[in-house]
MARZA-525317 format. One record per residue (C-alpha): x, y, z; residue in three letters. Coordinates in nm, 3 decimals, always signed. Each point is the difference from the previous one (the first is absolute). Layout:
N
[[X Y Z] "ALA"]
...
***
This chain:
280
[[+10.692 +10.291 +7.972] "UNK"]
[[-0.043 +0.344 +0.139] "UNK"]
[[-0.110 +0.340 -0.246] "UNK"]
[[+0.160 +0.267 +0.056] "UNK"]
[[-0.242 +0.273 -0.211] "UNK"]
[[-0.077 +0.285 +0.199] "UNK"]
[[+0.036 -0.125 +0.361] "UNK"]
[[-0.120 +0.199 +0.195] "UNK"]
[[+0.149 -0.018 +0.387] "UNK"]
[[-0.197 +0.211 +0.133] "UNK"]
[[-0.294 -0.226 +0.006] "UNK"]
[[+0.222 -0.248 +0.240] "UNK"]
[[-0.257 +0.029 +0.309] "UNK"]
[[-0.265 -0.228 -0.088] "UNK"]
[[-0.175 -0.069 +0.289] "UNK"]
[[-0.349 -0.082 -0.011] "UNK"]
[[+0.027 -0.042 -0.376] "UNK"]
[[-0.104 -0.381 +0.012] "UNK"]
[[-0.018 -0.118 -0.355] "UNK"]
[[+0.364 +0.102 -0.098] "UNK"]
[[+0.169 -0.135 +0.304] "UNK"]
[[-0.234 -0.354 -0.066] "UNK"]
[[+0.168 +0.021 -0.354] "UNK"]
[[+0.339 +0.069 +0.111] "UNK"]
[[-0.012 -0.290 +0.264] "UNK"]
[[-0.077 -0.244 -0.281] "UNK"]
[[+0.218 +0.130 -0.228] "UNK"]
[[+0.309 -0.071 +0.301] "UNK"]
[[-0.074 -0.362 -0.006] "UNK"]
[[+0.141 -0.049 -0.340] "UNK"]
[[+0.336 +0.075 +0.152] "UNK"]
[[-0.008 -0.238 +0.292] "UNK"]
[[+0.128 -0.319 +0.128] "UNK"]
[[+0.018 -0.254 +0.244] "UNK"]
[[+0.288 -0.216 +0.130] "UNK"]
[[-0.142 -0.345 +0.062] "UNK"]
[[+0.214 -0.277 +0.151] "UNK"]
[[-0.223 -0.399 +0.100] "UNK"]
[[-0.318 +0.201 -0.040] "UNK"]
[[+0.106 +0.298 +0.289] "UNK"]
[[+0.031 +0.357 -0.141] "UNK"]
[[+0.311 +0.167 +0.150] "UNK"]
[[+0.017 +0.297 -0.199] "UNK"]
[[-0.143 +0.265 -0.259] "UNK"]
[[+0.150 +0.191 -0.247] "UNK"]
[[-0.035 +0.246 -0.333] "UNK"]
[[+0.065 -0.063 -0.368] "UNK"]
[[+0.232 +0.279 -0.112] "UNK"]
[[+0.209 +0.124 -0.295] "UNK"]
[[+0.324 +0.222 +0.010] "UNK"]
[[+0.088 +0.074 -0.316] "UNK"]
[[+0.011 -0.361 -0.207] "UNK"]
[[+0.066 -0.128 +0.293] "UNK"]
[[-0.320 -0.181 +0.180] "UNK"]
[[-0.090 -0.197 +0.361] "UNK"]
[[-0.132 +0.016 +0.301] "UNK"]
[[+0.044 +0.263 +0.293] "UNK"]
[[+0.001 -0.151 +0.355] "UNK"]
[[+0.091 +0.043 +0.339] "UNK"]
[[+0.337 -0.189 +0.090] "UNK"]
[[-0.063 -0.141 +0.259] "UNK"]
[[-0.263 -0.205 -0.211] "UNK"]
[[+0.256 -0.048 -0.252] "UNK"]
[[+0.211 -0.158 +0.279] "UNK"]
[[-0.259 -0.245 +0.047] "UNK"]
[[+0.078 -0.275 -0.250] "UNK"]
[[+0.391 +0.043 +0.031] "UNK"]
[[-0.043 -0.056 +0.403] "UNK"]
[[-0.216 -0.276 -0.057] "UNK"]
[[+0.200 -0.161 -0.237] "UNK"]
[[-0.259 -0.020 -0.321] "UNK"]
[[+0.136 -0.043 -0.327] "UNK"]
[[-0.376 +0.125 -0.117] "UNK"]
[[-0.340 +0.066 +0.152] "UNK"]
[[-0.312 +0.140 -0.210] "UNK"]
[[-0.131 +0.330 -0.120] "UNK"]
[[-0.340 +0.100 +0.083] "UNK"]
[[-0.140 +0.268 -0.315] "UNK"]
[[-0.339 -0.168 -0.110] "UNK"]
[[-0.323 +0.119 +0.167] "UNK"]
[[-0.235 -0.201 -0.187] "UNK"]
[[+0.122 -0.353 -0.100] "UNK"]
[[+0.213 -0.256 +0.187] "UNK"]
[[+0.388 -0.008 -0.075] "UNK"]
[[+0.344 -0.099 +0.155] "UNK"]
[[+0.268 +0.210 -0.191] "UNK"]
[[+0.316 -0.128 +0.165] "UNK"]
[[+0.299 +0.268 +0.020] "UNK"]
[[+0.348 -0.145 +0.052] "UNK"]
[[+0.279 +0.211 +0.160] "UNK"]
[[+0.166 +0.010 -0.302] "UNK"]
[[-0.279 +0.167 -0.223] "UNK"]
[[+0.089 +0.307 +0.146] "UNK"]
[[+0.280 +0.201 +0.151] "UNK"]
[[-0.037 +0.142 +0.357] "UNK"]
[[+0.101 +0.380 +0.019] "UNK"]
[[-0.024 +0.137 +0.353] "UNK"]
[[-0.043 +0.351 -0.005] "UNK"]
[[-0.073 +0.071 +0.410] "UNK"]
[[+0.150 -0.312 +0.215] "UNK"]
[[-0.240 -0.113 +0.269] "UNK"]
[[+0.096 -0.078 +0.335] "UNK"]
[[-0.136 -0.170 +0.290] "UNK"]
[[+0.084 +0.261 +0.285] "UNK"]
[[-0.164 +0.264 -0.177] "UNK"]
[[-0.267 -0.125 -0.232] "UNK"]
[[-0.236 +0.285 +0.067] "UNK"]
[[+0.187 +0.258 -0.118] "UNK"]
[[+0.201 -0.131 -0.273] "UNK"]
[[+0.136 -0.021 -0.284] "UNK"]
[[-0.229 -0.314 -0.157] "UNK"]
[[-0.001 +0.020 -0.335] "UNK"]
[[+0.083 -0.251 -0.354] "UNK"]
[[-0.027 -0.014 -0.304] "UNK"]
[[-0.010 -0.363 -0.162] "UNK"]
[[+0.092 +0.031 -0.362] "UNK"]
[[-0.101 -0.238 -0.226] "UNK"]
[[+0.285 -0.163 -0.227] "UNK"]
[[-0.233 -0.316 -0.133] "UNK"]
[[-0.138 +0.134 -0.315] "UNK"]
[[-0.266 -0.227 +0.022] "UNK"]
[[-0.122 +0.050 +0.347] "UNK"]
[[-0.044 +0.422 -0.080] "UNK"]
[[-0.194 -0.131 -0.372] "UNK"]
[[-0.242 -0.208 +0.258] "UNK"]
[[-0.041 +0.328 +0.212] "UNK"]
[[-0.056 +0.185 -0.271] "UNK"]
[[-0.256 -0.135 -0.169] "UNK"]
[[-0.234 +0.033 +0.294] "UNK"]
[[+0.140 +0.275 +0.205] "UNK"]
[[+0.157 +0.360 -0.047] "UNK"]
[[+0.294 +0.173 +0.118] "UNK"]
[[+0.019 +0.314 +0.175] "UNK"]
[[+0.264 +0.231 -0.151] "UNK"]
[[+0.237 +0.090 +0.249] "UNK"]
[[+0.035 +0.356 -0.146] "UNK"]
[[+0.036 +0.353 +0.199] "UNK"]
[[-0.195 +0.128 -0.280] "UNK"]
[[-0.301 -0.174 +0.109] "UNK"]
[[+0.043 +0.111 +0.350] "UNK"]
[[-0.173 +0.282 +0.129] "UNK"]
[[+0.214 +0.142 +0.292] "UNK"]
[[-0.172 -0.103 +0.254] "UNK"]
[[+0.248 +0.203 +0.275] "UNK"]
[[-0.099 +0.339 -0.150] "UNK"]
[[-0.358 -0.062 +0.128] "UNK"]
[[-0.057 +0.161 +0.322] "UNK"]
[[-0.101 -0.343 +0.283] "UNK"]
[[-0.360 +0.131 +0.033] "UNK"]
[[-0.072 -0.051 -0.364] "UNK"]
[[+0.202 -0.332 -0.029] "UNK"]
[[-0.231 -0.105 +0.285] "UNK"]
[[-0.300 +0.081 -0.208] "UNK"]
[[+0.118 -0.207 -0.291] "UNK"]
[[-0.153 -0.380 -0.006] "UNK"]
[[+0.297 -0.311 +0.083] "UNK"]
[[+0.008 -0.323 -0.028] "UNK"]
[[+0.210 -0.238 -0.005] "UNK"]
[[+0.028 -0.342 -0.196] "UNK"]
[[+0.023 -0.344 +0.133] "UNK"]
[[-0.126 -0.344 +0.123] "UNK"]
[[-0.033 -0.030 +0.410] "UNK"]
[[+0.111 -0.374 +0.076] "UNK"]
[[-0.310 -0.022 +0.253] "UNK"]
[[-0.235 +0.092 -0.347] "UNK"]
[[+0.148 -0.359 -0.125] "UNK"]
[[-0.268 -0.262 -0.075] "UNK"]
[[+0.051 -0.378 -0.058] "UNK"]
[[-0.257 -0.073 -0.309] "UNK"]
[[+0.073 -0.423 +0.011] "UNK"]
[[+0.139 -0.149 -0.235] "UNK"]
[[+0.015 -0.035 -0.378] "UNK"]
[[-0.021 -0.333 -0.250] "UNK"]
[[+0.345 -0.109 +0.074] "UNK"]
[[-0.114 +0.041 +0.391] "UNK"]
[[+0.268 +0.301 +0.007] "UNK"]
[[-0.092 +0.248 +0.269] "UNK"]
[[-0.171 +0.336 -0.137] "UNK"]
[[+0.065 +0.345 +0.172] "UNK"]
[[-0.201 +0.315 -0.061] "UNK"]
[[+0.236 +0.333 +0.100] "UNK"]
[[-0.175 +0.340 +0.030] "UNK"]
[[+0.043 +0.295 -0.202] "UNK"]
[[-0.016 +0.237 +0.241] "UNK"]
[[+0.003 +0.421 +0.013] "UNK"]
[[+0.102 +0.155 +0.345] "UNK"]
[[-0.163 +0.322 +0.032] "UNK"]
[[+0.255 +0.209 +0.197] "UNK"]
[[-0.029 +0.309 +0.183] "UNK"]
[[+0.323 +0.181 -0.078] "UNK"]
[[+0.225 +0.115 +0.305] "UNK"]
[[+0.312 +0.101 -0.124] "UNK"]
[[+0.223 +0.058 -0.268] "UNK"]
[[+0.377 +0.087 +0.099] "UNK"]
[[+0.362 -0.069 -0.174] "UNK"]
[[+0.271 -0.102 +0.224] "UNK"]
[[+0.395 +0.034 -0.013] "UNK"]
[[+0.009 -0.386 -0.144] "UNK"]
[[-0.138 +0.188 -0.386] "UNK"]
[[-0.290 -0.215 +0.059] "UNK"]
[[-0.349 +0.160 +0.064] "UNK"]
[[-0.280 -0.176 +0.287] "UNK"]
[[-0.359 +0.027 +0.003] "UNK"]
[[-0.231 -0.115 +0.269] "UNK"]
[[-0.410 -0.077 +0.034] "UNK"]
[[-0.270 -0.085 +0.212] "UNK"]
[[-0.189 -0.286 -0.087] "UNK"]
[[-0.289 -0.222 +0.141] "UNK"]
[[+0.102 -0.317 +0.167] "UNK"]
[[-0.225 -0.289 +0.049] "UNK"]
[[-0.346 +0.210 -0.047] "UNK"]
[[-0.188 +0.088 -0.314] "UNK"]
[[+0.089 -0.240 -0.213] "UNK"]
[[+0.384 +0.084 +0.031] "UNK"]
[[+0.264 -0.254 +0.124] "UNK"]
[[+0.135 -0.035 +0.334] "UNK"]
[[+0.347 -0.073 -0.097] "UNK"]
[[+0.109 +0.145 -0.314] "UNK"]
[[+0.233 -0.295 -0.070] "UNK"]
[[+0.102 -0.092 -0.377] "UNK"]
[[-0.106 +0.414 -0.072] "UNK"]
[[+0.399 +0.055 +0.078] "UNK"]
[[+0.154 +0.100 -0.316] "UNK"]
[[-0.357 +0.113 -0.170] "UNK"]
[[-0.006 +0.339 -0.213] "UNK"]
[[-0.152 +0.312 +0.186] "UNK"]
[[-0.230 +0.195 -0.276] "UNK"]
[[-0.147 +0.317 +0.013] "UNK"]
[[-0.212 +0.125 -0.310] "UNK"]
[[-0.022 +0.314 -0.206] "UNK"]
[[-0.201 +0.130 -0.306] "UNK"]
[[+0.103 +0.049 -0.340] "UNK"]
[[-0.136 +0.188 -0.278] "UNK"]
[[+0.051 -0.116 -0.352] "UNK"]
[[+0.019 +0.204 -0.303] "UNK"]
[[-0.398 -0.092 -0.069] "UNK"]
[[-0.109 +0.146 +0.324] "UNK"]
[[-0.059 -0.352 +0.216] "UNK"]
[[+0.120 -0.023 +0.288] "UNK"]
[[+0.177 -0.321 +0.127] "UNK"]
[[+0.111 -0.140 +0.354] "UNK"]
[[+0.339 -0.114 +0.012] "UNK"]
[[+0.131 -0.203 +0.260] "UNK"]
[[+0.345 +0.120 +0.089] "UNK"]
[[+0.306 -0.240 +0.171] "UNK"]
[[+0.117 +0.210 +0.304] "UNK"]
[[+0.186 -0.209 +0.187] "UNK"]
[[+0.019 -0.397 +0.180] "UNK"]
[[-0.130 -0.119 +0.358] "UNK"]
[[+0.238 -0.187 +0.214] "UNK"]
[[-0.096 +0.011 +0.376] "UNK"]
[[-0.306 -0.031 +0.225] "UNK"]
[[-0.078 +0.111 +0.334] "UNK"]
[[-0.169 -0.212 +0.282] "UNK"]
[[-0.375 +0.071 -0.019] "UNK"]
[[-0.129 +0.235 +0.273] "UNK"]
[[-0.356 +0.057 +0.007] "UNK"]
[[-0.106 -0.098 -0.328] "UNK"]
[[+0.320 +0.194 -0.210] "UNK"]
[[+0.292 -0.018 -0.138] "UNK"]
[[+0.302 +0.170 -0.106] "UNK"]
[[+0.139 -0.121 -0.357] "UNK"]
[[+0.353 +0.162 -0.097] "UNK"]
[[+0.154 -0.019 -0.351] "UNK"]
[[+0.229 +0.131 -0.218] "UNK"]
[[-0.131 +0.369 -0.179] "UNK"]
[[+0.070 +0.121 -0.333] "UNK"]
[[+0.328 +0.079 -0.004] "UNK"]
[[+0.110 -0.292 +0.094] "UNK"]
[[-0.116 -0.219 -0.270] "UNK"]
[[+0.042 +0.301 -0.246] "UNK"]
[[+0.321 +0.116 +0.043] "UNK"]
[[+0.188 -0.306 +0.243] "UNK"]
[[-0.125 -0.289 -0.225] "UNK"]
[[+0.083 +0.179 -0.295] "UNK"]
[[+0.353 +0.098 +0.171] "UNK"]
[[+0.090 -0.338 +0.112] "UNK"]
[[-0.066 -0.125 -0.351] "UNK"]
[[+0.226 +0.228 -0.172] "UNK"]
[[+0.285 -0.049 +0.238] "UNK"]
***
């Protein structure tokens, strides 16, 4: 859960400030998730809360993927260090599409879900291990108010597991295939920021592709919380880094000379259109 004592947004630019952003980035991957279906990842997505109400935020178009397919259930990925299998079935959850996706114009959008959970159980399991961001304007800073040079400044990331990061680890004592999926931070270069006539908001990076570590196809990232990170001072004088939820990835570029363009929702999308489809 995010503090609120004395934020202070002026101290949004962090760049070069190493050991908060480090902290921040750890701090994002108790929020995230993988959709896992036969041992291939096909998706990402973040733990969230709106009010008492609690799920996961996702791109549509991966929340398309097991009704197309015909699944009744596939897996959730949200363990980094143990081996598990937590099977999801389409009825643990209720499917609330707040930007339709479509084919002919998957770059630009809308793409955006929210899966909310109506299995009692299956949020209790979450819960124990994970945390869920609140989906609250309160928490966010107003990102549009910042003039583009600064928002470049500011450190991004965004959450996920790339399908080509996918290992096969054998098998277990039952001779059941194992799978290891990354936990993986994106560190973006922000682009752009702009709100279109739709009421939903689209933000674009650059991003290595294929060199330094970084994955040539960002497949299974689609759906994957985009973070930035600010500081907070508490009422004792320490000062904290606290990752903030600013929006979800849902579209790649073709690589061209070792880059990338990711595009995502922004803030006011999942701060003001979740919360508005929810309420309607």
């Amino acid at each position: 859960m995010i503090k609120t004592a004395q934020t202070r947004p002026e101290t949004l630019p962090l760049a070069g400030n190493f050991a908060f952003v480090e902290g921040a980035v750890k701090l994002s991957s108790h929020y995230a998730v993988m959709f896992v279906y036969e041992h291939e990842i096909f998706g990402s997505g973040t733990l969230v809360s709106v009010g008492g109400v609690h799920g996961i935020l996702t791109a549509h178009h991966v929340s398309l993927v097991p009704e197309r397919k015909g699944w009744q259930e596939s897996s959730l990925c949200y363990r980094n260090d143990m081996l598990h299998n937590k099977i999801v079935k389409r009825s643990d959850y209720e499917h609330i599409i707040v930007g339709k996706y479509h084919e002919s114009h998957a770059d630009t959008g809308p793409d955006l879900s929210f899966l909310m959970f109506t299995n009692a159980a299956l949020f209790s399991t979450l819960n124990a291990k994970k945390s869920f961001y609140p989906l609250d304007p309160k928490f966010n800073p107003g990102l549009s108010q910042y003039p583009m040079a600064d928002l470049r400044k500011m450190p991004w990331w965004i959450s996920g597991s790339p399908a080509e990061f996918t290992e096969p680890l054998g098998t277990d004592e039952d001779g059941d295939p194992k799978t290891k999926f990354s936990d993986f931070h994106a560190d973006c270069g922000f682009e752009l920021l702009e709100a279109r006539d739709d009421g939903f908001d689209y933000i674009t990076f650059d991003v290595h592709a294929g060199i330094n570590k970084f994955p040539g196809d960002y497949g299974g990232m689609s759906g994957g919380g985009i973070w930035t990170v600010r500081v907070e001072e508490m009422p004792n004088g320490s000062r904290h880094p606290a990752q903030i939820l600013q929006g979800v990835s849902f579209y790649q570029t073709t690589p061209e000379s070792g880059h990338s363009k990711l595009i995502g929702h922004g803030p006011q999308s999942i701060y003001q259109k979740v919360l508005q489809t929810l309420k309607a």
